[in-house]
MARFIDREN-97173 format. One line per 8 residues: number of its first residue (from 1); for each residue z, y, x of N, C-alpha, C. Coordinates in steps of 0.05 Angstrom, whole numbers, always signed. Layout:
BEGIN
NUM) Z:Y:X:Z:Y:X:Z:Y:X  ...
//
This chain:
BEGIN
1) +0:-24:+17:+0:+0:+0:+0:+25:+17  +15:+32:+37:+8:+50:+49:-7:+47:+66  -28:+28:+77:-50:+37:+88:-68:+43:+76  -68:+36:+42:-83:+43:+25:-86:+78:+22  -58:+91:+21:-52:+113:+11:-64:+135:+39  -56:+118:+64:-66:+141:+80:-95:+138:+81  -116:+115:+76:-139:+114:+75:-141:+140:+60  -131:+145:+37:-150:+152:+8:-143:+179:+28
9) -114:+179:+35:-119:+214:+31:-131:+226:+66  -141:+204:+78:-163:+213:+99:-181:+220:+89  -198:+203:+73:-217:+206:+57:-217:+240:+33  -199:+239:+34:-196:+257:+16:-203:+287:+35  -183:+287:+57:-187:+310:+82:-220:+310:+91  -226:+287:+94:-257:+281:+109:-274:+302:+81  -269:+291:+60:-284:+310:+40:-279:+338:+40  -258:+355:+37:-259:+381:+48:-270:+385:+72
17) -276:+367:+93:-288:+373:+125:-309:+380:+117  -327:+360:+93:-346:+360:+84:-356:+391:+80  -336:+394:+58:-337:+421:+37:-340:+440:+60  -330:+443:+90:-331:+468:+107:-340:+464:+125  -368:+441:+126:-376:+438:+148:-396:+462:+159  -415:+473:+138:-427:+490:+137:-410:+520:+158  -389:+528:+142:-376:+540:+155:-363:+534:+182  -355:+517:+194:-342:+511:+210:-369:+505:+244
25) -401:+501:+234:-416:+501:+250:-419:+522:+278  -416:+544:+264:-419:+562:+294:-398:+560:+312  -367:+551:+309:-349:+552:+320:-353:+524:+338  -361:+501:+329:-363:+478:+345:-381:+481:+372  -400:+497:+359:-422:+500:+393:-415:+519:+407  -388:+538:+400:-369:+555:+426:-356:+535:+435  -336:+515:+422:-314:+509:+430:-327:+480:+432  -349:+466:+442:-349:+444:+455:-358:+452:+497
33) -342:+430:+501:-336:+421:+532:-361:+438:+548  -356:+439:+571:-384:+444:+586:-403:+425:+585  -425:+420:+588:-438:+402:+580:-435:+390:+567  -412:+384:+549:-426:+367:+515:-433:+376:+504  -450:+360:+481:-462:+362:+462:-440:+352:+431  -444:+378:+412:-422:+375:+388:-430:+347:+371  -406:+339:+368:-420:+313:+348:-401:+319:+319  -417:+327:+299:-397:+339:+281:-409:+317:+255
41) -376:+331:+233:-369:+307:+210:-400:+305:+204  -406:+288:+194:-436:+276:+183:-442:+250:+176  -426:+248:+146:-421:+215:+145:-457:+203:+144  -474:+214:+129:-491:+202:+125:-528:+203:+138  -512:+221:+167:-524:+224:+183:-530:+210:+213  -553:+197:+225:-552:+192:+252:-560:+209:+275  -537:+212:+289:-556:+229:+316:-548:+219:+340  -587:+217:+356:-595:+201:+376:-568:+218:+396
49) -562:+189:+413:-553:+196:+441:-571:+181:+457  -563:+192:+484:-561:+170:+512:-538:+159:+526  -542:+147:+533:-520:+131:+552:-509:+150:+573  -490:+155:+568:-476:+175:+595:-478:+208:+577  -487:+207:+554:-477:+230:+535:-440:+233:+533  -445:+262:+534:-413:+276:+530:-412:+282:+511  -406:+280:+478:-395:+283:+456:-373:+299:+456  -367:+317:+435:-338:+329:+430:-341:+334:+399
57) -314:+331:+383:-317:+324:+354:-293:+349:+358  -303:+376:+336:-285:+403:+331:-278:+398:+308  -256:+402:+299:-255:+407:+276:-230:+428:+270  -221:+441:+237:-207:+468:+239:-181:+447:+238  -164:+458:+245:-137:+451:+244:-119:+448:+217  -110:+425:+202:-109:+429:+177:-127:+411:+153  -150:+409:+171:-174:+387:+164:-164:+369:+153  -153:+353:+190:-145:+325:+188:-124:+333:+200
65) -107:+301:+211:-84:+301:+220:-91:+314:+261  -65:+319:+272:-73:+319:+300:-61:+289:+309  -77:+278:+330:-74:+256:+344:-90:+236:+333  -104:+235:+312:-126:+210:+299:-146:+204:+327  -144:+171:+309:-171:+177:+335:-197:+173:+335  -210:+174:+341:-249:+173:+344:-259:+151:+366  -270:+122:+342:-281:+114:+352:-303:+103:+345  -319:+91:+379:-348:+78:+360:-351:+53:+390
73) -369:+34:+377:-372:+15:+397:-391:+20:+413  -410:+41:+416:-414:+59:+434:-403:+71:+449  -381:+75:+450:-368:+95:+474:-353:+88:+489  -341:+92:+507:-337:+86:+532:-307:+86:+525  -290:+95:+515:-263:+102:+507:-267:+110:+477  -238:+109:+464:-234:+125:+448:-225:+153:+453  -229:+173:+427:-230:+204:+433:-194:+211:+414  -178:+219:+423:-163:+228:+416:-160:+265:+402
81) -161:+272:+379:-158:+300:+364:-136:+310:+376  -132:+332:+389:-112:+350:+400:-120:+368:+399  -89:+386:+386:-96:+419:+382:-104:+427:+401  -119:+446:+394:-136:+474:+415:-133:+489:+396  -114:+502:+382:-121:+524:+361:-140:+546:+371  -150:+551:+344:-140:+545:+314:-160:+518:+312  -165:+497:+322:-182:+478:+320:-168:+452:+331  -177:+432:+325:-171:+401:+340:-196:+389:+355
89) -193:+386:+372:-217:+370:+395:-217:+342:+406  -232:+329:+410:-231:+307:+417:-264:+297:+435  -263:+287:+456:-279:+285:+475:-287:+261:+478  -312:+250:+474:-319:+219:+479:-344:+216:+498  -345:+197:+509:-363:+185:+525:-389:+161:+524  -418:+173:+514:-422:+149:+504:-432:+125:+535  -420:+101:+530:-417:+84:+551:-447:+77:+556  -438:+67:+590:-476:+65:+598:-480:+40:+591
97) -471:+16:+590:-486:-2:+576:-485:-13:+544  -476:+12:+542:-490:+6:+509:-521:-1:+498  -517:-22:+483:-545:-23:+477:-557:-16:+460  -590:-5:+464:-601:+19:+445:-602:+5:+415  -589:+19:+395:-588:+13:+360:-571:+45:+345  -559:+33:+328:-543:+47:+313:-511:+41:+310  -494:+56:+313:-475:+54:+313:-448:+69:+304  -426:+59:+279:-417:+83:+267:-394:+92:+276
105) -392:+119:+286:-371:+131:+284:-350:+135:+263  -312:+122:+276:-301:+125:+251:-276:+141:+267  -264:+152:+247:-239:+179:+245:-221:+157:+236  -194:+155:+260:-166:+146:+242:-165:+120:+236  -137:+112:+232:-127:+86:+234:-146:+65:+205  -147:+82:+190:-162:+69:+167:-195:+68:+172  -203:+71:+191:-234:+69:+200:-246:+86:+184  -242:+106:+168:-262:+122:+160:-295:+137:+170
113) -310:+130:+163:-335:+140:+175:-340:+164:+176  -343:+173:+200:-350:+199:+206:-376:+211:+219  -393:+193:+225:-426:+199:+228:-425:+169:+232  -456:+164:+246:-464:+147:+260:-482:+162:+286  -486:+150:+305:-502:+148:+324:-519:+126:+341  -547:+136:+344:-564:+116:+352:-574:+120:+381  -564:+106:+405:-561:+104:+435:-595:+92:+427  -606:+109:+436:-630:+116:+460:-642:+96:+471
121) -662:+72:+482:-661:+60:+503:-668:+88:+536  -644:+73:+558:-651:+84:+580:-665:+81:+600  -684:+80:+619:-692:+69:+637:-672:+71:+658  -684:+57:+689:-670:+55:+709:-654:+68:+717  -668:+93:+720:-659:+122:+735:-639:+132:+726  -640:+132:+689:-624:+143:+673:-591:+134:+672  -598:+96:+673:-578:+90:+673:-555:+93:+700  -572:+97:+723:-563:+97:+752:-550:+135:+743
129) -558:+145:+728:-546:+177:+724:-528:+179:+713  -520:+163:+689:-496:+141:+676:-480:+145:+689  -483:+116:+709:-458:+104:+720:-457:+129:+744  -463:+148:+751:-452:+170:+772:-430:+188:+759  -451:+201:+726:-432:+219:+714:-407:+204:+697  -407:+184:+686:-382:+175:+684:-359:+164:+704  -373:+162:+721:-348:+151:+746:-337:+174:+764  -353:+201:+762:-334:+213:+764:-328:+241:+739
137) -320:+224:+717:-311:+232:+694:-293:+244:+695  -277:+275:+686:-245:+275:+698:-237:+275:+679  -204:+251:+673:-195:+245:+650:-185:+276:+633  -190:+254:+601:-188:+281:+582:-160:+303:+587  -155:+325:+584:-141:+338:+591:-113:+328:+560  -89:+325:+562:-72:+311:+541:-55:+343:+538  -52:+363:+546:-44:+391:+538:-61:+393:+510  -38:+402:+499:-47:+421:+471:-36:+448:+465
145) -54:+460:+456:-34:+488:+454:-45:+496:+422  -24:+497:+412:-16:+504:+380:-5:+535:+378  -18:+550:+346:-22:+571:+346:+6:+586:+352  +4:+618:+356:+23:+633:+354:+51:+623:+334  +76:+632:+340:+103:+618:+324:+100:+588:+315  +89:+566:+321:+93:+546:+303:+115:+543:+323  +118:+511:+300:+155:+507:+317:+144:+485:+343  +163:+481:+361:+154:+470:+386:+180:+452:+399
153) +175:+425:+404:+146:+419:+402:+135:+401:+386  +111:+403:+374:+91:+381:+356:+97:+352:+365  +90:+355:+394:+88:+331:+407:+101:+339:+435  +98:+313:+454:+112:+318:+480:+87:+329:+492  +63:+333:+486:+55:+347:+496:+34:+370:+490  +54:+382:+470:+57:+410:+459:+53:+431:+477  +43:+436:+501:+57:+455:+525:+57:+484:+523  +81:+496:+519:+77:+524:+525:+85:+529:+543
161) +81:+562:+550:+85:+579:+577:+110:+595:+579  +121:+597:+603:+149:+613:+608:+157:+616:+630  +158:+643:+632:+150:+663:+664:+187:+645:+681  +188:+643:+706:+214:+639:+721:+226:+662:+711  +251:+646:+704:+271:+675:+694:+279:+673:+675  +258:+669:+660:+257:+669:+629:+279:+660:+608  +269:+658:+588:+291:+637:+570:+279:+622:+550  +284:+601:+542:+270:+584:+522:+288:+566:+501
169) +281:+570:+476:+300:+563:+459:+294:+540:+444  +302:+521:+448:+286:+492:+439:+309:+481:+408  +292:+472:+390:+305:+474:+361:+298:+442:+361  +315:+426:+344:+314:+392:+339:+323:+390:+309  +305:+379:+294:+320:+374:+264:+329:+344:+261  +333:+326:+279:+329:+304:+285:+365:+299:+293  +377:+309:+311:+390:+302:+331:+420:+314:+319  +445:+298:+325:+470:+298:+311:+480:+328:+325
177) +498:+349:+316:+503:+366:+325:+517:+368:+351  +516:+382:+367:+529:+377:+403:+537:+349:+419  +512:+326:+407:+512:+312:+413:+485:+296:+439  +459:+327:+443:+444:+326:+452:+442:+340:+484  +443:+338:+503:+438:+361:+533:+410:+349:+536  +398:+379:+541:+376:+374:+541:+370:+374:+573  +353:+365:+594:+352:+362:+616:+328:+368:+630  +321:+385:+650:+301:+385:+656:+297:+400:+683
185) +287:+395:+704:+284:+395:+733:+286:+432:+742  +279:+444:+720:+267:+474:+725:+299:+495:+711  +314:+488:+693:+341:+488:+679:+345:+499:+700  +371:+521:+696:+402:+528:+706:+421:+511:+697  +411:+507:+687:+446:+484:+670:+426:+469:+645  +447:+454:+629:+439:+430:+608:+445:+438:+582  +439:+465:+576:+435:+462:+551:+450:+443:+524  +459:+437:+511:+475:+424:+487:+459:+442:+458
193) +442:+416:+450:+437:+426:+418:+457:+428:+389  +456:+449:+383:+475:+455:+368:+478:+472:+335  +483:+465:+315:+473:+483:+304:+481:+457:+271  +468:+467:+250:+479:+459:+224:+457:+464:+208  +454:+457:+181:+430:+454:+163:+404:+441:+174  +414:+423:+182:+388:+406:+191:+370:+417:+213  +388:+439:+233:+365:+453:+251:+393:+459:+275  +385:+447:+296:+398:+454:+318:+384:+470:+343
201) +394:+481:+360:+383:+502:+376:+402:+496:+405  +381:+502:+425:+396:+510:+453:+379:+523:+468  +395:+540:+481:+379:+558:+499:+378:+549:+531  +359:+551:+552:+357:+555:+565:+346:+566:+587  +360:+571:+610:+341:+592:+637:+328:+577:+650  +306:+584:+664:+287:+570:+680:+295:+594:+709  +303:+568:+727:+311:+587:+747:+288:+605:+771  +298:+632:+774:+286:+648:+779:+271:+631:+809
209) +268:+611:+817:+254:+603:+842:+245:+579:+837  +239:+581:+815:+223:+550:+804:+198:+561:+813  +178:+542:+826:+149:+550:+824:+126:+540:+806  +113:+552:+807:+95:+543:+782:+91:+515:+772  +88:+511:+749:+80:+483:+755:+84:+475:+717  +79:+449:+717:+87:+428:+686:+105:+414:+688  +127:+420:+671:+156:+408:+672:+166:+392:+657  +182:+378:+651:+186:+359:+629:+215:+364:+618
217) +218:+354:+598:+252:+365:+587:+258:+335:+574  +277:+324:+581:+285:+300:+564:+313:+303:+552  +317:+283:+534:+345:+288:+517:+356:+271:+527  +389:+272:+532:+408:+253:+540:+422:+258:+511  +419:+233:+494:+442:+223:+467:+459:+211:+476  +479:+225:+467:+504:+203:+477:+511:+181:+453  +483:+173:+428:+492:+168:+409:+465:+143:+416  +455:+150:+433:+433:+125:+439:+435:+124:+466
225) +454:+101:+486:+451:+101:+507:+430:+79:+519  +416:+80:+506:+389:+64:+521:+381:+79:+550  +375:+69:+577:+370:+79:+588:+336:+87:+589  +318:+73:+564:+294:+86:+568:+295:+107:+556  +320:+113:+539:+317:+138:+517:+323:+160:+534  +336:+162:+558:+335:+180:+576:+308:+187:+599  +296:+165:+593:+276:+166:+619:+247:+172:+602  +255:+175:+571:+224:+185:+560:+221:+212:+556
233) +201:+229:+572:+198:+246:+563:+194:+264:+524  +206:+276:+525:+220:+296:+496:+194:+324:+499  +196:+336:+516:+171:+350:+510:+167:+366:+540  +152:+378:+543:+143:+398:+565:+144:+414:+570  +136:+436:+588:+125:+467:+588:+119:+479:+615  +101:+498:+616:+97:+507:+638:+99:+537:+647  +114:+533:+672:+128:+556:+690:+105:+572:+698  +113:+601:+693:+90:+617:+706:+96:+638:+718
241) +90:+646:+744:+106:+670:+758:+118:+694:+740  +157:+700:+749:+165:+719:+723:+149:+742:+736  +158:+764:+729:+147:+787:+727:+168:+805:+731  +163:+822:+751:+184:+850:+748:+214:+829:+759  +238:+843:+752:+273:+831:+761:+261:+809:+744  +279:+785:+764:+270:+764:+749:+305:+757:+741  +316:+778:+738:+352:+771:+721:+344:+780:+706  +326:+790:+697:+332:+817:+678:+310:+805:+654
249) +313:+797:+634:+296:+790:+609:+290:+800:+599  +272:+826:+581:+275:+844:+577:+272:+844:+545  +251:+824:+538:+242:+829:+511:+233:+803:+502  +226:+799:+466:+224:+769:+466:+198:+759:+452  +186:+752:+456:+161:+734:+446:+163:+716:+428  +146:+713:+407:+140:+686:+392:+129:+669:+414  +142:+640:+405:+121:+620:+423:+87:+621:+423  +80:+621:+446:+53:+606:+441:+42:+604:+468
257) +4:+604:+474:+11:+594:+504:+2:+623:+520  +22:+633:+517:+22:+657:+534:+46:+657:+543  +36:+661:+581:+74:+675:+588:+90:+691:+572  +114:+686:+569:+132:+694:+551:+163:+704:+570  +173:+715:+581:+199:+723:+582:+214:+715:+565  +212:+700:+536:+232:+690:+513:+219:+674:+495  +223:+640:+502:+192:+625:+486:+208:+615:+470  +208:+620:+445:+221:+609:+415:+211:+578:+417
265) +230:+554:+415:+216:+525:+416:+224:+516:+389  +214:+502:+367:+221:+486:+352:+210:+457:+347  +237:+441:+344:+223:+408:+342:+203:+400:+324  +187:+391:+334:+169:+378:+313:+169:+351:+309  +200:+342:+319:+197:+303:+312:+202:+296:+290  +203:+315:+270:+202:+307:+244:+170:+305:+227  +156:+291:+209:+136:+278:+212:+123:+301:+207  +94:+304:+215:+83:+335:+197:+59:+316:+181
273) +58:+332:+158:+36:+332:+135:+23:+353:+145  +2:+340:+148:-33:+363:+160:-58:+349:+146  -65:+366:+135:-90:+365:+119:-86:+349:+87  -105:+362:+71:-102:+356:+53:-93:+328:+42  -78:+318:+28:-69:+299:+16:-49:+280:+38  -27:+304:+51:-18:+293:+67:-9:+274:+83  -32:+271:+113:-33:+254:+123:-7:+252:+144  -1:+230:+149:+33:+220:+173:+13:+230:+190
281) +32:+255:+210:+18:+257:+236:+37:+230:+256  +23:+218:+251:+32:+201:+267:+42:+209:+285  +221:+421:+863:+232:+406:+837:+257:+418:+826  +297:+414:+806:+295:+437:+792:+266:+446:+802  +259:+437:+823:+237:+448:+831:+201:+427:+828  +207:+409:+824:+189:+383:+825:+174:+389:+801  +156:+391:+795:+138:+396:+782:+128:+352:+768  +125:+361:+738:+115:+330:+735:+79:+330:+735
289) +77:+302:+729:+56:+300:+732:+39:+285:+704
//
């Protein structure tokens, strides 16, 4: 029953994609990759590739869910949807020995059809051009950056920006009250989430001699002592040279991915409904990786 329910109401989102595909066209051929080519919603459409084609699937944010995924037995991997507001992107590869036919592209755990595509036959040359540009392919980039104020973070890898110095205020609707320190390599201290009505809060400084870099923040529960529950990354963010006294904070920012002197964070581990017919979105300085 509920794979039934999230089918329908993919299906349901895929039909408004429908309804705004028209509109949503000029924005896909800005916002696809350097050299790809857009491959947009088009259930009842085929379009030719080649082998060693770069695909990117845009769509507006809100559509569908973020994190679905895009696949076809054509491609070389599956394509994962990650915010790029105000849009979701996803990057695929069509594989070099695919063989030339037709083949359908589907959106999401319920296989929904989202075009088809028909791989080309290649000759020699072509395919020897293949196996060069995919091998040295550089993996998809897993940063997302979500619009101005949303709460943060979506996912663990939600990443926003925050100058050394700074301050960042990370919110959990999830987690028992002063039962959370939050931890993270770039910190002055450990933070404790805290707070009532279903929304807890902790602040903390990123010390003024952190150097740039992507950081990780994990939770220590003292209410789950699993030792992987400490060792899984909780969410991210990235340090960016402060500005001016770096004691001195001056003023405060909504989150988003701009350096910030004061980055408002709120949890998003509680499930989000995105797109119509609400779909489950499913070192101090050491820099991670």
């Amino acid at each position: 029953m509920n794979h039934f329910r999230t089918a329908a109401a993919l299906a349901l989102s895929l039909a408004c994609v429908a309804g705004t595909a028209s509109m949503a066209a000029p924005a896909e051929a800005v916002e696809t990759a350097a050299g790809a080519r857009p491959l947009p919603y088009a259930p009842e459409d085929t379009r030719p590739v080649q082998p060693g084609d770069i695909l990117t699937v845009t769509l507006r944010a809100g559509e569908v869910a973020n994190g679905l995924a895009i696949r076809s037995e054509a491609f070389l991997a599956e394509g994962t949807l990650r915010m790029n507001a105000p849009r979701l992107t996803a990057t695929v590869a069509v594989k070099c020995d695919a063989s030339p036919g037709t083949y359908p592209v589907e959106l999401g755990t319920g296989g929904s059809l989202f075009t088809n595509v028909r791989v080309e036959k290649a000759d020699a040359a072509a395919l020897r051009e293949c196996r060069t540009r995919l091998k040295d392919l550089p993996p998809t980039p897993k940063e997302e950056h979500w619009d101005k104020g949303t709460p943060w973070p979506q996912n663990a890898w939600d990443v926003r920006q925050v100058p050394a110095g700074g301050r960042i205020v990370a919110s959990d609707s999830t987690a028992a009250d002063g039962a959370v320190t939050l931890n993270s390599p770039a910190f002055t201290g450990k933070p404790v989430l805290r707070g009532g009505k279903n929304v807890l809060t902790a602040t903390a400084t990123i010390a003024c001699d952190t150097e740039p870099g992507l950081y990780a923040v994990y939770q220590d529960d003292r209410n789950d002592p699993r030792p992987e529950a400490r060792r899984t990354v909780w969410a991210r963010y990235r340090v960016v040279p402060g500005t001016g006294d770096c004691g001195s904070v001056g003023h405060t920012l909504a989150a988003d991915s701009s350096p910030a002197p004061v980055a408002s964070w709120a949890l998003g581990g509680t499930v989000l409904a995105a797109g119509i017919g609400a779909l489950l979105l499913v070192g101090r300085r050491s820099r991670t990786q």
